[in-house]
OpenMM code with the backbone's topology and positions (N, CA, C; nanometers):
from openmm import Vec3, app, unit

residues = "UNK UNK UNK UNK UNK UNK UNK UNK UNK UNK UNK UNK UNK UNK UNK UNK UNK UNK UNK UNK UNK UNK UNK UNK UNK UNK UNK UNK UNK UNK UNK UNK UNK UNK UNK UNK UNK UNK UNK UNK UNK UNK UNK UNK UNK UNK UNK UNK UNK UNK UNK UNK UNK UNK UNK UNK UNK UNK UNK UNK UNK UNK UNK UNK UNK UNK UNK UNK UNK UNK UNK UNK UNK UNK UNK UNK".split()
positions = [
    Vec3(-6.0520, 9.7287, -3.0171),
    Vec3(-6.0201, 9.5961, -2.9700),
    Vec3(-5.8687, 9.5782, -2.9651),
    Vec3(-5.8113, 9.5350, -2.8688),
    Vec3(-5.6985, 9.4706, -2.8443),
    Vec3(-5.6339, 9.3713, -2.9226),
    Vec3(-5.7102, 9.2671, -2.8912),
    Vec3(-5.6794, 9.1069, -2.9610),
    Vec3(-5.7105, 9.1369, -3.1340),
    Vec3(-5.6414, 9.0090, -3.1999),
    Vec3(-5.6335, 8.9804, -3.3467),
    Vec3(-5.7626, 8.9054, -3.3688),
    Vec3(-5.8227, 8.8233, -3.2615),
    Vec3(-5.9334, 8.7566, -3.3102),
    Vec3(-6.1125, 8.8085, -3.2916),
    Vec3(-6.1123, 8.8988, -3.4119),
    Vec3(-6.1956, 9.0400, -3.3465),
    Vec3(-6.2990, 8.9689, -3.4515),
    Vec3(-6.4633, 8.9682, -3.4023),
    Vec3(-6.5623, 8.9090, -3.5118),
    Vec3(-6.6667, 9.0024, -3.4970),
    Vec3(-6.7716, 9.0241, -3.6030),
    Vec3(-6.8646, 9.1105, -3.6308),
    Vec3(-6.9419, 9.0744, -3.4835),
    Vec3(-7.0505, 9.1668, -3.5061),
    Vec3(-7.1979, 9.1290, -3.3826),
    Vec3(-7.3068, 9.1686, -3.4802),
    Vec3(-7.4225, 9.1527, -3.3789),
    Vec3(-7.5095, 9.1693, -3.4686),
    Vec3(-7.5445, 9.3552, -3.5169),
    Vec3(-7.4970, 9.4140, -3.4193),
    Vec3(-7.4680, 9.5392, -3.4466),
    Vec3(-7.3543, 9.6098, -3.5514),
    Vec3(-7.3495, 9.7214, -3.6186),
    Vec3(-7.2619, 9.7199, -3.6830),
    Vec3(-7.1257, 9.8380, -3.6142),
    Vec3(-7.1709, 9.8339, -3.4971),
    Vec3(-7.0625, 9.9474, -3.4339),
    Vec3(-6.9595, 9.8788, -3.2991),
    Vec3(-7.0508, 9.7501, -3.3028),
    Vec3(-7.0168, 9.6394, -3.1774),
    Vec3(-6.9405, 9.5563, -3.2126),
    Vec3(-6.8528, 9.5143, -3.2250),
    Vec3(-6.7339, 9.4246, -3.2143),
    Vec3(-6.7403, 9.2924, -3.1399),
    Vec3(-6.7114, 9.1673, -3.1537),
    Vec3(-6.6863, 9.0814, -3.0634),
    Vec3(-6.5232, 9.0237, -3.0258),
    Vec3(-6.4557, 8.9775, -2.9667),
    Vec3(-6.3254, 8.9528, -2.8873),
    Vec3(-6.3227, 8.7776, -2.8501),
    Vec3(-6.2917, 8.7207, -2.9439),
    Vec3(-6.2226, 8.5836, -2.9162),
    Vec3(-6.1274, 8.6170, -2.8235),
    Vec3(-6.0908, 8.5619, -2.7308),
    Vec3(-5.9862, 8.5718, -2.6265),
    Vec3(-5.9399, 8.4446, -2.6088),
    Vec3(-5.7906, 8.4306, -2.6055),
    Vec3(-5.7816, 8.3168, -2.5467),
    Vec3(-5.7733, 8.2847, -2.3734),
    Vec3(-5.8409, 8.2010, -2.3543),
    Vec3(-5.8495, 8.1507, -2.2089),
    Vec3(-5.7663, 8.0474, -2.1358),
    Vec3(-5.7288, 7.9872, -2.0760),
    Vec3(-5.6984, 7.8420, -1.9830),
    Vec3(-5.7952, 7.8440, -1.8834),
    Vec3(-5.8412, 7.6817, -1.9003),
    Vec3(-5.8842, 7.6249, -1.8052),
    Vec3(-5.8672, 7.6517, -1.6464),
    Vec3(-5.9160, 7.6551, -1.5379),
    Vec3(-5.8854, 7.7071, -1.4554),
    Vec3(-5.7952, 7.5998, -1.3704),
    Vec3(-5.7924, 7.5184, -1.3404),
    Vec3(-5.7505, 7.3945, -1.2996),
    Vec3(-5.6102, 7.3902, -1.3801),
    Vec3(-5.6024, 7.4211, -1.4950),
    Vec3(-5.4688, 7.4333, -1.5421),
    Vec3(-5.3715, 7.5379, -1.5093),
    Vec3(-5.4556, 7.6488, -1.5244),
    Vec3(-5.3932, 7.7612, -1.4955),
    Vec3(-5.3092, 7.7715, -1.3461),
    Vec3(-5.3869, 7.6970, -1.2589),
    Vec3(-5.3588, 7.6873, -1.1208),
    Vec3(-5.2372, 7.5623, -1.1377),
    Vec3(-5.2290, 7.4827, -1.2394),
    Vec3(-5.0928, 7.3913, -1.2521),
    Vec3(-4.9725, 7.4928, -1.2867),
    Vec3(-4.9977, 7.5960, -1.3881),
    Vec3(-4.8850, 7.6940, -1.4654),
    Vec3(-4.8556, 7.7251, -1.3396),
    Vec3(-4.9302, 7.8582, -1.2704),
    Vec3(-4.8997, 7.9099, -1.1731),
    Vec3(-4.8354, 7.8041, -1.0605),
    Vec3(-4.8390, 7.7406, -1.0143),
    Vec3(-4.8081, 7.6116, -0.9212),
    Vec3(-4.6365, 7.6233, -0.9858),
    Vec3(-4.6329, 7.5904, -1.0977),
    Vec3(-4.5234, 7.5501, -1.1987),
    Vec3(-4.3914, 7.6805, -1.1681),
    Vec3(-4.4673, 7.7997, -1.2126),
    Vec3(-4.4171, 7.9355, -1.1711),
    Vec3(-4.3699, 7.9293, -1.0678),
    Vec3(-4.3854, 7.9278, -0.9517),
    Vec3(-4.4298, 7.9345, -0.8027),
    Vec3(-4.2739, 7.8692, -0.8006),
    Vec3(-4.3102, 7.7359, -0.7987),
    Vec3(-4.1778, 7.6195, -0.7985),
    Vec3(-4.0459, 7.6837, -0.8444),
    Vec3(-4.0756, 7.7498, -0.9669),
    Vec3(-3.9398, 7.7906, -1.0542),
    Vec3(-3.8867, 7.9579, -0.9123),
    Vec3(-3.9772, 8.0071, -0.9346),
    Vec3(-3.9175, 8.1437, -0.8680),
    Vec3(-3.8900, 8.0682, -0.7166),
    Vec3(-3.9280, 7.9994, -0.6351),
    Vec3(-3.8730, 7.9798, -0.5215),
    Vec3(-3.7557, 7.8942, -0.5348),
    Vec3(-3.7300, 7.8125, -0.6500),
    Vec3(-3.5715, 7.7449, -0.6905),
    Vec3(-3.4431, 7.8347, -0.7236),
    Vec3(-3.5257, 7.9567, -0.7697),
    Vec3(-3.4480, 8.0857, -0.8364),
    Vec3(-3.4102, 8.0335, -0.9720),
    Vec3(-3.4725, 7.9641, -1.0502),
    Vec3(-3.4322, 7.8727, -1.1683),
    Vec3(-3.4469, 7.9878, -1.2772),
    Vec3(-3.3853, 8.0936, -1.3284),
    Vec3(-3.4470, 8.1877, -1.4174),
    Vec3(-3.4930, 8.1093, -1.5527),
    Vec3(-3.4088, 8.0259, -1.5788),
    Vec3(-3.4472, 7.9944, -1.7331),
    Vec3(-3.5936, 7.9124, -1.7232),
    Vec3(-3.6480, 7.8116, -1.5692),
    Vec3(-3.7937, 7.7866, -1.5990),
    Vec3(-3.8609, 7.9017, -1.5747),
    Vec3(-3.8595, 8.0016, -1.5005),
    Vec3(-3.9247, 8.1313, -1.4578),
    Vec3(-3.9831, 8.1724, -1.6053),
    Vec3(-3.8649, 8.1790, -1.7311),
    Vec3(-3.8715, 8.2426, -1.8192),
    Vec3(-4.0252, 8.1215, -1.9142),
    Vec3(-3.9883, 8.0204, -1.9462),
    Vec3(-4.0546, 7.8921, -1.9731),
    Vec3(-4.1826, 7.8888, -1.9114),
    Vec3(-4.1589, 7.9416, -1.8180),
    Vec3(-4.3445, 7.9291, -1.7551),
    Vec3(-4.4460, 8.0649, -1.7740),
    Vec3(-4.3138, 8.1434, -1.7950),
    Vec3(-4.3928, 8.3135, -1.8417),
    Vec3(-4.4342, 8.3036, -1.9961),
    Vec3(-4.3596, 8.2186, -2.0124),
    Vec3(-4.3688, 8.2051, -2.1632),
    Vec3(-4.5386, 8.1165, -2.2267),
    Vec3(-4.4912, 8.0188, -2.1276),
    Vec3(-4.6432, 7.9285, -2.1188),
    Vec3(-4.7573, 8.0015, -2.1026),
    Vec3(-4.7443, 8.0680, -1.9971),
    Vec3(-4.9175, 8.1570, -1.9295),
    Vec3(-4.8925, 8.2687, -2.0311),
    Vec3(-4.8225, 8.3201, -2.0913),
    Vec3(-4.8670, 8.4317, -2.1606),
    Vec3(-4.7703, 8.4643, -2.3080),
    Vec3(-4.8060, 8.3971, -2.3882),
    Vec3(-4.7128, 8.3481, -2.5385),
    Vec3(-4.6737, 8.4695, -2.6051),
    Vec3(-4.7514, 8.5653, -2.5598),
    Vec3(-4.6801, 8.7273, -2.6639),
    Vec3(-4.5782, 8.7417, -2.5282),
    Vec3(-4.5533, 8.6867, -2.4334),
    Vec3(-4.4051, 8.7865, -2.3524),
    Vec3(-4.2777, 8.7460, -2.4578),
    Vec3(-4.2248, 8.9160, -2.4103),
    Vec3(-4.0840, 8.8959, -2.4506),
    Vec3(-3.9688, 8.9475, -2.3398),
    Vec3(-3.9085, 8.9253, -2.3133),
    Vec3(-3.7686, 8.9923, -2.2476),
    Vec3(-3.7707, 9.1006, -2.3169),
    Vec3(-3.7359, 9.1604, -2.1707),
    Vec3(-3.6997, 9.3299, -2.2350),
    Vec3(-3.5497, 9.3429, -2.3109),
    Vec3(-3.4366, 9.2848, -2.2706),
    Vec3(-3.3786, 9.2391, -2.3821),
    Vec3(-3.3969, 9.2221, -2.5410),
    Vec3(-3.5111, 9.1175, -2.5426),
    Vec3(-3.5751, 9.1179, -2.6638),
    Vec3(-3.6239, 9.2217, -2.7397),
    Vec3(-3.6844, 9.2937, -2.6812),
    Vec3(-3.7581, 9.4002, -2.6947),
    Vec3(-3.6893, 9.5314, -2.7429),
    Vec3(-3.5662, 9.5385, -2.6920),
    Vec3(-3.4503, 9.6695, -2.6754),
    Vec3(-3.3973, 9.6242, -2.7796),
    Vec3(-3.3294, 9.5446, -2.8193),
    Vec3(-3.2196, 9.4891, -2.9077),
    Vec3(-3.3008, 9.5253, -3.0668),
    Vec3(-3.4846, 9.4746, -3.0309),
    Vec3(-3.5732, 9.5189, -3.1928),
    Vec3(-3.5623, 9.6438, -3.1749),
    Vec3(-3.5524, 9.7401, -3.0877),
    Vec3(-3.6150, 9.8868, -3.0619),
    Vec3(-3.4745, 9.9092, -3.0937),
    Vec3(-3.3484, 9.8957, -3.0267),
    Vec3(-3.2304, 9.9478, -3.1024),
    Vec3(-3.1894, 9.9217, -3.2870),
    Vec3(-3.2527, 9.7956, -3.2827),
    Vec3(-3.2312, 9.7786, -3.4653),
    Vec3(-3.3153, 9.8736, -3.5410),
    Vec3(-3.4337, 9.8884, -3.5269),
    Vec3(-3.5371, 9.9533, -3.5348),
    Vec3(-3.4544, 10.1231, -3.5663),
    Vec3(-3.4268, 10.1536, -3.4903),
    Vec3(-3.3419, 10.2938, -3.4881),
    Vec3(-3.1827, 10.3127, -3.5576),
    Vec3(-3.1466, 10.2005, -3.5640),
    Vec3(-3.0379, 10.2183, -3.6190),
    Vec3(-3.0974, 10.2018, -3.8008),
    Vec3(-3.2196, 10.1287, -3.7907),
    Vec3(-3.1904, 10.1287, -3.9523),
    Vec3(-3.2912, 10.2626, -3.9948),
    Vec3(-3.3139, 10.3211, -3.9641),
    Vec3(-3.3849, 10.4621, -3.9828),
    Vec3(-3.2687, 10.5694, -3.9955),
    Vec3(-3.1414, 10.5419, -3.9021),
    Vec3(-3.0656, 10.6537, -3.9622),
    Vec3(-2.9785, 10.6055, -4.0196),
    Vec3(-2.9927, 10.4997, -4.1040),
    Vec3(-2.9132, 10.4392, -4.2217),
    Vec3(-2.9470, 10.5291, -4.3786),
] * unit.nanometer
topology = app.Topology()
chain = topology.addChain("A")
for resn in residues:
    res = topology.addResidue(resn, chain)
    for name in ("N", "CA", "C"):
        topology.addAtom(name, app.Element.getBySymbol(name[0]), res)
């Protein structure tokens, strides 16, 4: 399983997957929202609305800067 919100079944080899979802009607507001930002070229809502539809994103920035700390404190 992927996700953190992992629950027994009635089997003991079967797994179940809480997922989180949005509404569809909403989802079509985010995206709408998105849409707006990338055709303004607005990066910082671009970033705000990626952030909204999908809460684990990070900037690869983000990402590099842990992966460079990450390595620097290993050859400490």
């Amino acid at each position: 399983m992927i996700g953190d919100d992992v629950a027994p079944s009635g089997h003991p080899r079967i797994m179940c997957a809480r997922e989180r979802h949005i509404d569809p009607a909403l989802l079509d507001k985010m995206l709408l929202a998105l849409r707006q930002a990338c055709d303004a070229n607005d990066g910082e809502a671009m970033i705000r609305q990626l952030r909204n539809l999908v809460p684990e994103y990070r900037a690869a920035e983000e990402v590099n800067a842990e992966a460079e700390a990450a390595l620097a404190g290993r050859s400490s």
